[in-house]
C-alpha positions as CSV (number, residue, x, y, z in Angstrom):
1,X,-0.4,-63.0,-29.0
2,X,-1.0,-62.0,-25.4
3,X,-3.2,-59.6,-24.0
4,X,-3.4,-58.1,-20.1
5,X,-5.5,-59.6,-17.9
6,X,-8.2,-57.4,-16.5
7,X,-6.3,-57.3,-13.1
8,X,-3.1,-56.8,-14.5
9,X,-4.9,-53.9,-16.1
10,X,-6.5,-52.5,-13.0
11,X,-3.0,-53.0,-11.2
12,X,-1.3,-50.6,-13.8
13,X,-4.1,-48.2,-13.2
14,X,-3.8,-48.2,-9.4
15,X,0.2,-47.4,-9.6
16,X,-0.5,-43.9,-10.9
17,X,-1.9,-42.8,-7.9
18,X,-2.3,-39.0,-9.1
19,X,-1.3,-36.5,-11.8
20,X,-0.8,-33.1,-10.7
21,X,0.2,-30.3,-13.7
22,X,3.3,-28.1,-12.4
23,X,4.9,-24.9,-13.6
24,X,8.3,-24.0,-14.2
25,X,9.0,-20.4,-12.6
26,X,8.3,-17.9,-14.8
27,X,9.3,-13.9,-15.5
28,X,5.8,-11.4,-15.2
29,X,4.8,-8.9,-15.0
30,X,2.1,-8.4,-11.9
31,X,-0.5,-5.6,-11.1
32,X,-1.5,-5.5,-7.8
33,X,-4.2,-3.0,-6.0
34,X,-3.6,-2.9,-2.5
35,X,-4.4,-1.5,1.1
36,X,-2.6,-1.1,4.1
37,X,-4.0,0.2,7.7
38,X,-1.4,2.6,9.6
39,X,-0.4,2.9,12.9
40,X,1.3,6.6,12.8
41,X,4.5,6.6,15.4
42,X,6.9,9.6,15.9
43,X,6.1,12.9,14.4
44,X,2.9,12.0,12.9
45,X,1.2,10.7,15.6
46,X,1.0,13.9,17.4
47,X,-0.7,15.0,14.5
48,X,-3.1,12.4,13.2
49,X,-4.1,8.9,14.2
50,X,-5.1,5.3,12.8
51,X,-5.1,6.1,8.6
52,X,-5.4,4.4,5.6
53,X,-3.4,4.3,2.4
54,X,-5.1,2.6,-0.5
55,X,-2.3,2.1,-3.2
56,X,-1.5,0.5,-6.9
57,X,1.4,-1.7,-7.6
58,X,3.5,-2.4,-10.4
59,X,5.7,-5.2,-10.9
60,X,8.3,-7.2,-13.0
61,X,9.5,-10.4,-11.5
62,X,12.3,-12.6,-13.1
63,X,12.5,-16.0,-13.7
64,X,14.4,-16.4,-10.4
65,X,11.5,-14.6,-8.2
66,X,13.6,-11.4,-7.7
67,X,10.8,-8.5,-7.9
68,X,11.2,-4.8,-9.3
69,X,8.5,-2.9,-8.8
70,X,6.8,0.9,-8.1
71,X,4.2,2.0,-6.0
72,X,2.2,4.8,-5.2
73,X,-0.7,5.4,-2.9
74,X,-3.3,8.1,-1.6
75,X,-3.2,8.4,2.3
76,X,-6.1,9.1,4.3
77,X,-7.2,9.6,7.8
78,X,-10.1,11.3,9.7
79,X,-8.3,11.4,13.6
80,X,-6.7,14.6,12.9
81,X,-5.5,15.1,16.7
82,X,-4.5,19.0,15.7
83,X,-7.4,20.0,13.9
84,X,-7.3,23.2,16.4
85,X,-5.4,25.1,14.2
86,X,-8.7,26.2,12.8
87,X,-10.2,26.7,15.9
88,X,-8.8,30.4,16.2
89,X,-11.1,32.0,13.7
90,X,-13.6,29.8,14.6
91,X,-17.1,31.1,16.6
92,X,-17.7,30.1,20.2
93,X,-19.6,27.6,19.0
94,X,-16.9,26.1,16.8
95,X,-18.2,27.3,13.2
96,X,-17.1,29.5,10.6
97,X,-19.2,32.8,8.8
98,X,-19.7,32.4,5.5
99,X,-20.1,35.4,3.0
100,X,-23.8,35.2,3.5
101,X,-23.5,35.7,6.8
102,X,-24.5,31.5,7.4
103,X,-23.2,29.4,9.8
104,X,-21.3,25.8,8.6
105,X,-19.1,23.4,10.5
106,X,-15.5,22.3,9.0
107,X,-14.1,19.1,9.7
108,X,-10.1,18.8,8.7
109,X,-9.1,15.6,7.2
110,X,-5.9,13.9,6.7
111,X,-4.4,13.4,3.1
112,X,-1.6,12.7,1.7
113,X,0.3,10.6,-0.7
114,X,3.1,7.6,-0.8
115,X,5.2,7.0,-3.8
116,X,8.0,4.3,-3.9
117,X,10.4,2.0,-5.8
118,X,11.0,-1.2,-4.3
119,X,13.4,-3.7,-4.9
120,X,12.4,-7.9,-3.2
121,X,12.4,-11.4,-4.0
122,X,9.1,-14.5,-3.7
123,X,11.1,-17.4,-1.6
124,X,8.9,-20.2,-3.0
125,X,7.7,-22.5,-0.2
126,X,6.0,-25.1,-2.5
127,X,7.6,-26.8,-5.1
128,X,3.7,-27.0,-6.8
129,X,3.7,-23.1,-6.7
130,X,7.4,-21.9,-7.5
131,X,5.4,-18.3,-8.1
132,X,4.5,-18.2,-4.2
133,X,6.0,-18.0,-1.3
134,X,7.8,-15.4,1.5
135,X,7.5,-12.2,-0.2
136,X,10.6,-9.5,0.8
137,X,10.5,-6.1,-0.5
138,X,12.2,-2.7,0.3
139,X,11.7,0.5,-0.6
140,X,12.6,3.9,-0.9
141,X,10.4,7.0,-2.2
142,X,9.0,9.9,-1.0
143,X,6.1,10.6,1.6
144,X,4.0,13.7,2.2
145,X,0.7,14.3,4.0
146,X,-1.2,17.1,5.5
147,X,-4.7,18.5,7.6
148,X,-6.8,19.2,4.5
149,X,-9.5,21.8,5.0
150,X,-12.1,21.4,2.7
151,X,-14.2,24.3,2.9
152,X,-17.0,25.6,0.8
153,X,-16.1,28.4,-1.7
154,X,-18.1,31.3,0.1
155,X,-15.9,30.8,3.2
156,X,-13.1,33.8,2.7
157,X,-10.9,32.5,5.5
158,X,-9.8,29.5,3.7
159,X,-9.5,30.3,0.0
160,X,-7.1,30.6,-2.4
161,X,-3.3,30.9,-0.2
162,X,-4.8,31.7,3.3
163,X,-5.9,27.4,3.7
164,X,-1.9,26.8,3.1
165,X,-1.4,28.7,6.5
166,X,-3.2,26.0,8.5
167,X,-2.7,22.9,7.1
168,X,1.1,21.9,7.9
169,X,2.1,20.2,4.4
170,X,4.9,18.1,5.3
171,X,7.0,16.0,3.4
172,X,10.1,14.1,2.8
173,X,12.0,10.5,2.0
174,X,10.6,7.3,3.1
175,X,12.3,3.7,3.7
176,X,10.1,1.0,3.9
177,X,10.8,-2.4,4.5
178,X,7.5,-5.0,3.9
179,X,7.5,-8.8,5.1
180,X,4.4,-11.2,3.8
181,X,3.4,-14.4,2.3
182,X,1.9,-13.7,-1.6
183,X,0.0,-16.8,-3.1
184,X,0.1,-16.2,-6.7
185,X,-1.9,-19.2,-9.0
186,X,-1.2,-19.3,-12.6
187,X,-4.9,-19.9,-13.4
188,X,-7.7,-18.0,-11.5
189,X,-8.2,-15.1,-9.8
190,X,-7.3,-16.0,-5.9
191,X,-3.8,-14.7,-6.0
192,X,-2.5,-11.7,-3.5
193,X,-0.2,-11.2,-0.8
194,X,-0.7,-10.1,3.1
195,X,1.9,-9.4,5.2
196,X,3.2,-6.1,7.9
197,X,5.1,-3.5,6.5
198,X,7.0,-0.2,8.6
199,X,7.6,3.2,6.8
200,X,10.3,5.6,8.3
201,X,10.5,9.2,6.4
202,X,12.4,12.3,7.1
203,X,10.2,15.0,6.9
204,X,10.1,18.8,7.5
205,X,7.0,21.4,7.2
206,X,7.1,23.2,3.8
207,X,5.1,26.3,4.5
208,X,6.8,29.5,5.5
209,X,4.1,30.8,8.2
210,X,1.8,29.0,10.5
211,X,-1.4,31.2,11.1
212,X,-2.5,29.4,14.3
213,X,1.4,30.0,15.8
214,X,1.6,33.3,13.9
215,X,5.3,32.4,13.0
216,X,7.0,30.4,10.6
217,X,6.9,26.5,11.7
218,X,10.3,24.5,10.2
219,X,10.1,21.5,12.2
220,X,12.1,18.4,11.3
221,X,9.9,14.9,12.4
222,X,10.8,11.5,12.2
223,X,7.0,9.9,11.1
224,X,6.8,6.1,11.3
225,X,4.1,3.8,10.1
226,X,3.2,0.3,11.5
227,X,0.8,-1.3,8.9
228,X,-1.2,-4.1,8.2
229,X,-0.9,-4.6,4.4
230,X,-3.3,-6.8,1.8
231,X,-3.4,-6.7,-1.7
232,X,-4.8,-8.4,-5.1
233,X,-2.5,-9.7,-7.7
234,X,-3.1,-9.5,-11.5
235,X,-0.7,-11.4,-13.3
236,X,0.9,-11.4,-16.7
237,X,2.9,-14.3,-17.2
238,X,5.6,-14.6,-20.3
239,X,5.3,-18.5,-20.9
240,X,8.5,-18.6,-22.1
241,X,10.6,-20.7,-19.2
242,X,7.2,-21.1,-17.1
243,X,6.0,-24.0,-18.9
244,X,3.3,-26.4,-18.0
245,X,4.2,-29.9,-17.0
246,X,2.5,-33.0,-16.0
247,X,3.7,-34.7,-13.3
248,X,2.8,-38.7,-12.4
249,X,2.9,-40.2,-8.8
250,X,3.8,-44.0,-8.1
């Protein structure tokens, strides 16, 4: 009877040069908390400036990286460029009587709110990662934002209906289109996606009277967005057809 040689034996152990585990692609679902920074273009940006919209995702992806998914987010900005409309019932000084006959200071805000279905695919770049990759989604959903006044209760001038007069709610549909890279691991929790996405809605004032015009304001705006988008992925995955195998190199 034979045995190997201790070199033979070190030669056989020198030929597997590495063992790397790889997954099949698999279906999941994925949770994703995300951010974006706007860039308002259009209507908008006569209005406000440079906002935020802080958002939560929902996804299923298949077990060919097409993504289904739906979205909805909270916008909000402090460069409110017409915050004027208030200005009208204002003091010289810029403040606003109170029912005790005090003085206070309002500052108008920018809110809003983002909702969406999306419809995308993950273009894997790495065979070691068939879950990452170019990440393509579109959208479709509805938009709506406005100059929120948030005043104290014992100012008169902006309770109950009379704040609807000043704050231009507008609203209408939105078309995204979003273009990243999204690193998803199956083990860990470094996975997310950053990329640029651009919004276009149709939107239209919905109140029936401006107070600072003193007529009724139906504008029609085109608002665009130009954003800078990040977000964390929390993934689910169904093992089934994503299983774990180990691959030798020679």
């Amino acid at each position: 009877m034979q045995t190997a040689s201790a070199q033979e034996i070190e030669k056989d152990e020198k030929a597997v040069k590495k063992k790397k585990q790889k997954f099949d692609s698999s279906p999941a679902i994925i949770f994703s908390p995300n951010y974006a920074g706007q860039i308002p273009f259009g209507g908008v940006a006569q209005r406000f400036g440079f906002n935020s919209l802080f958002s939560a995702q929902i996804m299923y992806k298949t077990v060919s990286n097409w993504l289904i998914a739906a979205e909805g987010g909270f916008l909000f900005g402090t460069d409110v460029k017409q915050s004027y409309v208030i200005n009208n019932i204002a003091t010289s000084t810029g403040q606003f009587i109170t029912q005790n006959n005090d003085l206070t200071t309002l500052f108008p805000v920018e809110e809003g709110f983002n909702l969406k279905f999306e419809f995308g695919k993950v273009i894997p770049v790495a065979k070691r990662y068939p879950d990452a990759g170019i990440m393509l989604l579109t959208g479709v959903g509805f938009l709506e934002h406005k100059i929120a006044i948030n005043a104290p209760s014992d100012v008169p001038q902006f309770s109950g209906p009379y704040k609807k007069g000043y704050d231009r709610l507008t609203s209408g549909p939105v078309f995204s289109q979003f273009v990243g890279y999204e690193f998803c691991k199956r083990r860990g929790l470094l996975n997310g996606y950053i990329g640029m996405q651009f919004d276009i809605a149709y939107t239209e004032n919905r109140r029936p009277y401006d107070f600072y015009l003193m007529e009724p304001l139906h504008t029609k705006e085109t608002d665009m967005f130009l954003s800078f988008k990040v977000g964390w992925i929390i993934p689910k995955f169904f093992l089934a057809g994503g299983t774990e195998r180990e691959i030798f190199y020679y």
